[in-house]
C-alpha positions in Angstrom: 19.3 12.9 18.7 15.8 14.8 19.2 12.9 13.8 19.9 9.5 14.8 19.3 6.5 13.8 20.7 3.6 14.6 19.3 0.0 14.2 20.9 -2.3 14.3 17.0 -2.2 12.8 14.0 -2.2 16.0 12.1 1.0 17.6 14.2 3.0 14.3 13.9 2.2 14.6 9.7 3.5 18.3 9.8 6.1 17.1 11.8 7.0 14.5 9.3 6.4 17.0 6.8 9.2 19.7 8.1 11.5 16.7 8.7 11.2 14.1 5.4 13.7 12.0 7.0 13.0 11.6 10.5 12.4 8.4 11.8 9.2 7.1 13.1 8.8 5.2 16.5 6.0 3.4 17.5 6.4 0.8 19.9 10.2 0.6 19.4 10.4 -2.8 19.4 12.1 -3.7 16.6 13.8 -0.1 15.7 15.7 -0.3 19.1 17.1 -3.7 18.7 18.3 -2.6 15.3 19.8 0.7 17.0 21.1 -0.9 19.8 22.9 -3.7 17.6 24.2 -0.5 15.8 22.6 -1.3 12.4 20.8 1.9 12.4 21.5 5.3 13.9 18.4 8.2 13.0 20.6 10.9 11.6 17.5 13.7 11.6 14.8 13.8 14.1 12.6 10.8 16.1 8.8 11.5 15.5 7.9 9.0 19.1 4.1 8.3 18.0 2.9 6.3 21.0 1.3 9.3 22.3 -0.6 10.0 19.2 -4.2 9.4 20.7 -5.6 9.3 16.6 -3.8 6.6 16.1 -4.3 4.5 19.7 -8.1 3.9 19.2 -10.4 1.1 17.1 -13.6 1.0 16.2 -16.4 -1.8 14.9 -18.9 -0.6 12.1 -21.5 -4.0 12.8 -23.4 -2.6 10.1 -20.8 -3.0 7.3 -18.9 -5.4 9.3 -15.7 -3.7 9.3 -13.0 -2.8 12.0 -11.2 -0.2 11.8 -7.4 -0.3 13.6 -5.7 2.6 14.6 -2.1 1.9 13.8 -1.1 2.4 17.5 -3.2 0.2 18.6 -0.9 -2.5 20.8 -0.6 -6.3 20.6 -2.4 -6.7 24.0 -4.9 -4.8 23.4 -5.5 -6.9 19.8 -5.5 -9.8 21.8 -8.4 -9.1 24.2 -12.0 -9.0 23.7 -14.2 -7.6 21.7 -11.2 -7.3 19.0 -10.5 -10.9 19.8 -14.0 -12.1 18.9 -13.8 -10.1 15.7 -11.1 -10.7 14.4 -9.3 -14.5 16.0 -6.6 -14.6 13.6 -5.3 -11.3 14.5 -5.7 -12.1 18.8 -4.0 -15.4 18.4 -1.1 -14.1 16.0 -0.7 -11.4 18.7 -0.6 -14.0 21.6 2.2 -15.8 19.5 4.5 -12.3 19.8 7.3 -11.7 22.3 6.8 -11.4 26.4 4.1 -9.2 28.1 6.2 -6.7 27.9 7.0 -6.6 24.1 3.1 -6.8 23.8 2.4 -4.0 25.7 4.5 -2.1 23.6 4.9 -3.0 19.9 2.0 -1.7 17.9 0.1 -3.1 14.6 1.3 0.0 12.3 4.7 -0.6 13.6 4.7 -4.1 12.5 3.2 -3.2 9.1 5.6 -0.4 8.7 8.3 -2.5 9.9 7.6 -5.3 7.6 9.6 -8.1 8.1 8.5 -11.0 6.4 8.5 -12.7 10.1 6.2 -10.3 11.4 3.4 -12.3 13.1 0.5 -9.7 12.3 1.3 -9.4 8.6 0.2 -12.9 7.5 -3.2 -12.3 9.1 -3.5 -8.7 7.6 -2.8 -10.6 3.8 -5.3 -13.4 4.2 -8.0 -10.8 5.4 -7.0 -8.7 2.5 -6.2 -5.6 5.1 -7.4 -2.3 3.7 -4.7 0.4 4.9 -4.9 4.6 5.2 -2.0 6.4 5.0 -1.4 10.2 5.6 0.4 12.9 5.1 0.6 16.5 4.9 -0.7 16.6 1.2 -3.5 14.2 1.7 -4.7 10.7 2.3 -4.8 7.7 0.3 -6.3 4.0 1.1 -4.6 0.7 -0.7 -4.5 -2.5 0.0 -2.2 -4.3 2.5 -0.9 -6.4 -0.8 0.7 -3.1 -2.4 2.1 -1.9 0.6 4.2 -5.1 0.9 6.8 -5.2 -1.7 10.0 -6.8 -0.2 12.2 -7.4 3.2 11.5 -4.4 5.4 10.5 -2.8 2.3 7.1 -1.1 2.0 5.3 1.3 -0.6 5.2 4.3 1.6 5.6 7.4 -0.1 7.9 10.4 1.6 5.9 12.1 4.6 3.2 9.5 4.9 2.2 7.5 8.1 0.3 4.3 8.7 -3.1 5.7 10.1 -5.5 2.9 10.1 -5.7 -1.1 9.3 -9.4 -1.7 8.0 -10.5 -5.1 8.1 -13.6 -6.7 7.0 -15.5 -9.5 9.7 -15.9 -12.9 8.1 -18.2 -15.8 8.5 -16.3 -18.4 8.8 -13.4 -19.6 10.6 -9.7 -18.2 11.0 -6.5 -18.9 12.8 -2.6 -18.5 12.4 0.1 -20.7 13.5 3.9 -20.5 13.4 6.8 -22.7 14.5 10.0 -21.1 15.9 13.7 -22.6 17.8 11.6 -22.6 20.9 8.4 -22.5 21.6 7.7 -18.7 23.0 9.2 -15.3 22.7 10.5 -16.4 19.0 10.9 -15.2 15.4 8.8 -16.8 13.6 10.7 -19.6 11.1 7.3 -20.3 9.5 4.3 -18.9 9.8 0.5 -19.1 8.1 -2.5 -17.7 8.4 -6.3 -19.3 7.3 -9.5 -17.7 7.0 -12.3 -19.2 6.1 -15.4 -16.7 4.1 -18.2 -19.4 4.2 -20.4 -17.1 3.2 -18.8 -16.7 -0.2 -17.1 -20.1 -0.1 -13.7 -19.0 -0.1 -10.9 -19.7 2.1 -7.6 -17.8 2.3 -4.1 -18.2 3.5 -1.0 -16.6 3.7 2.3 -17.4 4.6 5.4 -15.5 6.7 8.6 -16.0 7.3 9.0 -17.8 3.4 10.0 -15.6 1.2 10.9 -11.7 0.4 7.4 -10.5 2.0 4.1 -12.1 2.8 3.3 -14.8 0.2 -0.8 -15.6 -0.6 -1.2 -19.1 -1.6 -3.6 -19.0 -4.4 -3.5 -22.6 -6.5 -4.0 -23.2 -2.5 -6.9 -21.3 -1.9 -9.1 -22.4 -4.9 -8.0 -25.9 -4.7 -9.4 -26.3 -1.3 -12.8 -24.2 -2.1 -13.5 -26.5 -4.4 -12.9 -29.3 -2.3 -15.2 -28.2 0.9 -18.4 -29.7 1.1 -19.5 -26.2 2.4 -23.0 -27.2 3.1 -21.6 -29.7 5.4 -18.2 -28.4 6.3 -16.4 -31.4 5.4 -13.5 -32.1 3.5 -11.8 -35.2 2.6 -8.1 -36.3 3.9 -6.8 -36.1 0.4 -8.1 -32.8 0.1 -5.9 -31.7 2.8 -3.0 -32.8 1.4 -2.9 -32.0 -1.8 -4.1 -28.0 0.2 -0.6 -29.1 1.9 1.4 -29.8 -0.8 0.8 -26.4 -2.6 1.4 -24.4 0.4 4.7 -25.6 0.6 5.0 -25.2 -3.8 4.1 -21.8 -3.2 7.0 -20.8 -0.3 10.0 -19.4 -1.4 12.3 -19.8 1.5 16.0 -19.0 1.8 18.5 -20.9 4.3 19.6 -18.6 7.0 21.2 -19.2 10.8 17.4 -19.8 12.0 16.7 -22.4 9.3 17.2 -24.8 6.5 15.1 -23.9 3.1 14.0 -27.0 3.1 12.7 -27.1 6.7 10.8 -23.9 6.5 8.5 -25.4 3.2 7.8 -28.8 4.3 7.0 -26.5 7.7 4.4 -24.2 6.1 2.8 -27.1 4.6 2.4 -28.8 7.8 0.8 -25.4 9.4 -1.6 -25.4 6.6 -3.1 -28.5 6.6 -3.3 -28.7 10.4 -5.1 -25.0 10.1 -7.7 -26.3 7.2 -8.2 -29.6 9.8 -8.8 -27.0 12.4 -11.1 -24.8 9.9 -13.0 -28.4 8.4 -14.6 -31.1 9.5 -12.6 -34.5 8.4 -14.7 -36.7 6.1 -14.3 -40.0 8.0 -12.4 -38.3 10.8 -13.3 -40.1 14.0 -11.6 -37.3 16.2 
């Protein structure tokens, strides 16, 4: 096959442009375990973006609170500070993925583009309601993480458009993801969720991976426990959390597969949930 390896955004669009179906590599590390299992094989060109410095940088606008994430932009890097203090859901989901070595490697655009329902960025991209630019050689467009998602490794991506940029606004208010997997590092997620808290509007959001077709928002979730916080106080009761338990689990829609039962994966997400809104809330009566 050939590769090319571009160095800017705007050769790797014309690039993509000449060449509709090329395939795009990032980090590789999930299109070369599906080519080395021999599930795919790039008929056309390999546009190799890692050296694509457009797409390898971040940047924090603290006076309208948003970050702004080049698509290359790697799982270490996510992970360290300042990004870390920014964004906490998004360094601890990237702490949770492969070894060093797959971290140093596999990139947020490539997850997104990837989109597996198991992808450990994705469930902290839908509960911070992600903001994503694409482009191509006829233009740019921006929509939301939400309509880029629609299935199993499916996303919305029109012909000759790349993942440029993953905006996220900062919140006020806490955030974290958790998953459970067959061991406990360098795993697949079998369930996955992510919380994040807006005190500032008095909203709280979570998403789930790993439980359905694509990333899954809990919404009955969501409102049920906003209007259950004490949120001049923080607290919430232990019912509360149940109940924010019980419809995180109503909303999954898992499947039974050689990594898991159905069953196992929803009482799972439920469990991550409500240990992630104990985490988030201080316990009404809670002595710990």
């Amino acid at each position: 096959m050939t590769v090319a390896v571009p160095t800017s955004l705007d050769d790797a669009v014309r690039l993509l442009g000449e060449h509709p179906d090329a395939m795009l590599l990032s980090g590789g590390t999930d299109a070369m375990v599906e080519i080395n299992d021999g599930h795919r094989r790039p008929d056309d060109l390999v546009i190799a973006l890692n050296r694509v410095t457009d797409l390898r940088s971040w940047r924090h606008d603290p006076v309208s609170g948003v970050v702004t994430i080049g698509a290359g932009v790697t799982y270490t890097e996510l992970m360290q500070p300042p990004i870390a203090e920014l964004l906490p859901a998004l360094a601890e989901a990237s702490r949770t993925v492969g070894s060093p070595q797959i971290r140093n490697a596999g990139t947020l655009g490539g997850n997104l583009g990837t989109c597996s329902p198991a992808g450990d960025g994705l469930p902290v991209l839908s509960a911070l309601d992600a903001q994503v630019r694409l482009v191509s050689a006829t233009g740019e467009r921006t929509i939301s993480v939400h309509e880029l998602m629609v299935g199993v490794k499916r996303t919305s991506l029109e012909p000759g458009e790349i993942i440029a940029e993953i905006v996220l606004r900062v919140r006020d208010g806490w955030q974290g993801y958790a998953k459970v997997g067959v061991r406990n590092a360098m795993v697949i997620a079998v369930a996955s969720a992510c919380l994040a808290v807006d005190s500032a509007e008095r909203k709280a959001a979570i998403a789930l991976g790993s439980v359905g077709p694509t990333i899954i928002r809990c919404t009955d979730a969501e409102q049920q426990i906003a209007s259950a916080v004490d949120w001049s106080a923080g607290t919430v009761g232990s019912e509360a959390l149940d109940e924010f338990g019980r419809l995180v689990s109503a909303a999954s829609t898992p499947i039974t597969d050689h990594r898991s039962s159905a069953d196992y994966r929803r009482h799972a997400v439920g469990v991550l949930g409500a240990r992630l809104a104990r985490r988030a809330f201080t316990v009404q009566g809670d002595s710990q």
